[in-house]
N, C-alpha and C positions, 0 to 999 in steps of 0.2 A: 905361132903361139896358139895353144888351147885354152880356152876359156871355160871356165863351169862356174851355169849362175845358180845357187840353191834360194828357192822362191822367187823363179821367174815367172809365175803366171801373178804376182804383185805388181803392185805398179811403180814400184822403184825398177823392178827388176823387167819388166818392159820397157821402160825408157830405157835402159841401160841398153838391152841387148838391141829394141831399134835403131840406136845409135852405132852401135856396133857394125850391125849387120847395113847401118846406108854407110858406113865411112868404110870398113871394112878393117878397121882399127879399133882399136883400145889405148888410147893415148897415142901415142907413135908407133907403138908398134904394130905389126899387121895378123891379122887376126885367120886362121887357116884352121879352123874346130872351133863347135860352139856347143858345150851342151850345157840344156836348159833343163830342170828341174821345178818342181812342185809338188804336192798332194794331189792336185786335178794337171792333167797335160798341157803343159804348154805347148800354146801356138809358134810355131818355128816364126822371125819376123821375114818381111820380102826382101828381096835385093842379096841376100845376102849372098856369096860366092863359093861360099866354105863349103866345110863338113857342117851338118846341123843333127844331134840327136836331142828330142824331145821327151823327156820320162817323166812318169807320175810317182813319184815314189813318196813314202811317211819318214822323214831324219827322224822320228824319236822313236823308227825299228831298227836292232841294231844291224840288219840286213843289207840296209840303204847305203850305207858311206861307202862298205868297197865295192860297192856299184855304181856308183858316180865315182871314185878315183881310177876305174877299172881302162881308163884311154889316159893316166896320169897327167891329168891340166896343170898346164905351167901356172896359172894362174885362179883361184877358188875365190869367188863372192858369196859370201853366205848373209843372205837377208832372211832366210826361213825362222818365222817366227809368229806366236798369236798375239796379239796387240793391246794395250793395258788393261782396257775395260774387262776382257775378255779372262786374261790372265787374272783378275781379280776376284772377276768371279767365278773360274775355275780353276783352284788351285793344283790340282793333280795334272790337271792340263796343261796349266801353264809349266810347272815345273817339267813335264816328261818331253813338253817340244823345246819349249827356251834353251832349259839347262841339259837335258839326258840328250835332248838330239844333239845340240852343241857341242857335249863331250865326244859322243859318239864319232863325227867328224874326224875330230880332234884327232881322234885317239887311232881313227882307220888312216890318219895322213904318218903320225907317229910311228905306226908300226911297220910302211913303204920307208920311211926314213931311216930305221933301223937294218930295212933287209936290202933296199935297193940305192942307197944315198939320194932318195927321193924330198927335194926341197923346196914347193911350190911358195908363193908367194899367197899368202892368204886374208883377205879383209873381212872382218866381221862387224856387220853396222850395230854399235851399240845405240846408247840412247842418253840423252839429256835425264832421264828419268830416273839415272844413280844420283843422283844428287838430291838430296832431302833437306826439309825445314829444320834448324835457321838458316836463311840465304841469305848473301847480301844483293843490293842490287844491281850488280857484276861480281862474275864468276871467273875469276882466272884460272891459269892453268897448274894451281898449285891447290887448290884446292880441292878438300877430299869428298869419296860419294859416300851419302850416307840413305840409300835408299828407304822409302814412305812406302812404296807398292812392293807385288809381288812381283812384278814387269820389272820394275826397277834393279830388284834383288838378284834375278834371275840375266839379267845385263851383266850386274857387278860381278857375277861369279865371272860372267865369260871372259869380262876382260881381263882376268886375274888369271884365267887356264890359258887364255892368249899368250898374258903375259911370260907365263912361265915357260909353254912349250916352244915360244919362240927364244926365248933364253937358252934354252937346252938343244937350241935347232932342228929341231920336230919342222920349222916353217921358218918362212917369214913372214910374220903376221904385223899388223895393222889394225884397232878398233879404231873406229871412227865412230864417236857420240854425236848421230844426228838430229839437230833441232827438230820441229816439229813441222812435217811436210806441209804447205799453205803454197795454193791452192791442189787439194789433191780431187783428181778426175774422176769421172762416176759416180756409183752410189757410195751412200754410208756405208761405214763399220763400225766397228766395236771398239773402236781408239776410246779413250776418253778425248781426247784432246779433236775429235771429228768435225767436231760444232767448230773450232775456228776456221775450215776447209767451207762446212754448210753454210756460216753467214754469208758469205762470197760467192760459192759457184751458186747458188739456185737463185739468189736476187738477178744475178748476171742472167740465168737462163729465164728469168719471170716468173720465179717460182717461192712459194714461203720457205720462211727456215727460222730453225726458232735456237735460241739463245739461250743457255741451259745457267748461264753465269752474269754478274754483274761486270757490266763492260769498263770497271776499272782493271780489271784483271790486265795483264801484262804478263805477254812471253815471246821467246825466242821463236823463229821461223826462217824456213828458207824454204827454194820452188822447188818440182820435182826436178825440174833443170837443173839446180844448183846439187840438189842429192846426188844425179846419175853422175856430175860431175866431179864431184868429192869421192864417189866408186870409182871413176873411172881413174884420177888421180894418184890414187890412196893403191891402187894395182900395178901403174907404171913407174911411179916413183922411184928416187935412190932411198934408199931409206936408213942408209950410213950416218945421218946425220940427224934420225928421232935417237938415236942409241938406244939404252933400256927402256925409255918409258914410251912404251909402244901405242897408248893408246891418247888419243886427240881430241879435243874438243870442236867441233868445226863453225865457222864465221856461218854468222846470219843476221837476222832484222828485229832486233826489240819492238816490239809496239803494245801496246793497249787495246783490247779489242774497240774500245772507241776511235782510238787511231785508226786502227780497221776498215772499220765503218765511215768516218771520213775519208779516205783514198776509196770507198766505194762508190760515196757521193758525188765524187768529186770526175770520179770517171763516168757511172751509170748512172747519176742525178737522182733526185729526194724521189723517186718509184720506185729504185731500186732498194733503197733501206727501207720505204715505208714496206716494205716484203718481210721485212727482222721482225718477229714478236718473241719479249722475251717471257721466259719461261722456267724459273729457278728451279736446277736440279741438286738436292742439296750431296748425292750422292756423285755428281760428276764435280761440283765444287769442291768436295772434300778431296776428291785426287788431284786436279787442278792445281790447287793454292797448294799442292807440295812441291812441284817443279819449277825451275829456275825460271827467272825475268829476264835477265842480260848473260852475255858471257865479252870478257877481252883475251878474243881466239889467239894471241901471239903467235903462239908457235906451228898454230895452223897455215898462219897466214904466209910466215916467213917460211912456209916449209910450201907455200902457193897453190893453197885451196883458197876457191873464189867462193863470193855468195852475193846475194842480190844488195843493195843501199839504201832500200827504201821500198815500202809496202808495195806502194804504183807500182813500182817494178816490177812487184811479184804479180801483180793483178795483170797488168799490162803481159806479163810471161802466160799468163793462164790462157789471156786473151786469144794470144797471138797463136799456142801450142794446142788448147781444144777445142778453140773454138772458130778457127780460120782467120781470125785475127780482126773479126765482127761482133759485135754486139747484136 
């Protein structure tokens, strides 16, 4: 199997492909090419046995796509994307990576499909973020997106070109709308949704982090473990049995950022949240209070994407995964 990750120097897309490259698989199947992909070059990860090609390329030039299809991967992950805050505050940006490079893909797998009977298996991670106010406080899988951001909007087109070129068998495509990654490793970004990753990792490291929202707030989450798992799944799969409705909702953690904050206390003790000062951002609340609280992942579940049970869990995963498994 060939593998192509687009936005592998992310950190979904390194979990992924380290995983990859120590098992030497992708689900059960055995992994024999790896190419990784970005804007800045990724780092090839160790261990691995394979083939390994590393490129820097832009998805929203139309140049890029038949040059990542150009070793035709049986299998495409496409996470290349700029991230909501980001998207929102630049709109010509967000639209020309989200959606222009998204089609772009699309459209260079389309055209191998019409000339070669070329038929990869293709995941593209959307986002909890198609979905817009009024919500209820679960979200099942019949319910429709009606996106609040440009992030969001710029999601719902994808799953909808998903949806279709995989109708017409351009692919076999797969969206997967994933929660909001907690605890994510390193520095900030430009997520809106960043602050629920900072109250967590920097108390854990001894460090401040400030609180942009009222910790009644509540939303969905899962670890990066559980993301790379949901790609890793969502690649191997039969997928005979999503039929038309290609794209998923994926299982995660309801909590309350006060929930939060309790499983921090409870693990790293009242030093670690006396570290949280908050700090009302009324421009990251306005995106916030549009994205969903709960989901009941059904058909996620019974189709056997896993996710964490309980906040600890997720914390205890961050522990264990960045930080050697020490406080």
């Amino acid at each position: 199997m060939h593998v192509l990750i687009i936005g592998a120097a992310g950190m979904i897309g390194r979990k992924l492909a380290g995983a990859i490259a120590r098992s030497g698989k992708l689900g059960a199947s055995s992994v024999a090419g790896l190419t990784l992909a970005d804007t800045v070059r990724p780092e090839a990860p160790s261990g691995f046995s394979g083939e390994v090609a590393c490129l820097a390329v832009d998805i929203s030039d139309p140049r890029a796509a038949p040059q990542l299809l150009a070793g035709r991967p049986d299998v495409i992950i496409h996470l290349a994307a700029i991230v909501s805050g980001e998207a929102e505050q630049d709109f010509d940006k967000g639209y020309r990576i989200n959606l222009d490079g998204t089609r772009y893909l699309f459209d260079a797998v389309r055209h191998l499909s019409g000339a070669q009977g070329y038929c990869p298996r293709l995941v593209f991670a959307s986002s909890i973020a198609v979905f817009g106010t009024p919500l209820p406080d679960e979200i099942d899988d019949t319910f429709m997106p009606a996106p609040l951001t440009s992030y969001g909007a710029q999601k719902a087109i994808g799953e909808l070109l998903l949806q279709d070129y995989s109708r017409r068998g351009f692919f076999d495509g797969l969206a997967i709308r994933l929660p909001t990654v907690c605890i994510r490793p390193g520095l900030p970004n430009k997520a809106a949704s960043g602050f629920f990753s900072a109250i967590l990792r920097e108390p854990l490291a001894g460090k401040p982090a400030i609180l942009p929202v009222p910790d009644t707030v509540r939303h969905w989450h899962a670890s990066p473990r559980a993301a790379a798992g949901f790609l890793s799944h969502a690649a191997t799969m039969d997928t005979s049995p999503v039929g038309h409705r290609r794209v998923l909702n994926m299982p995660g953690v309801s909590a309350t950022v006060a929930e939060q904050i309790e499983a921090l206390r409870g693990i790293a003790g009242d030093r670690a949240v006396a570290l949280i000062r908050s700090e009302p951002d009324q421009a990251v609340m306005d995106i916030v209070s549009s994205w969903p609280r709960g989901f009941a992942a059904e058909r996620a579940l019974k189709l056997g994407f896993r996710a964490e049970s309980s906040f600890d869990e997720i914390i205890r995963i961050h522990i264990e995964d960045e930080m050697g498994g020490k406080l």
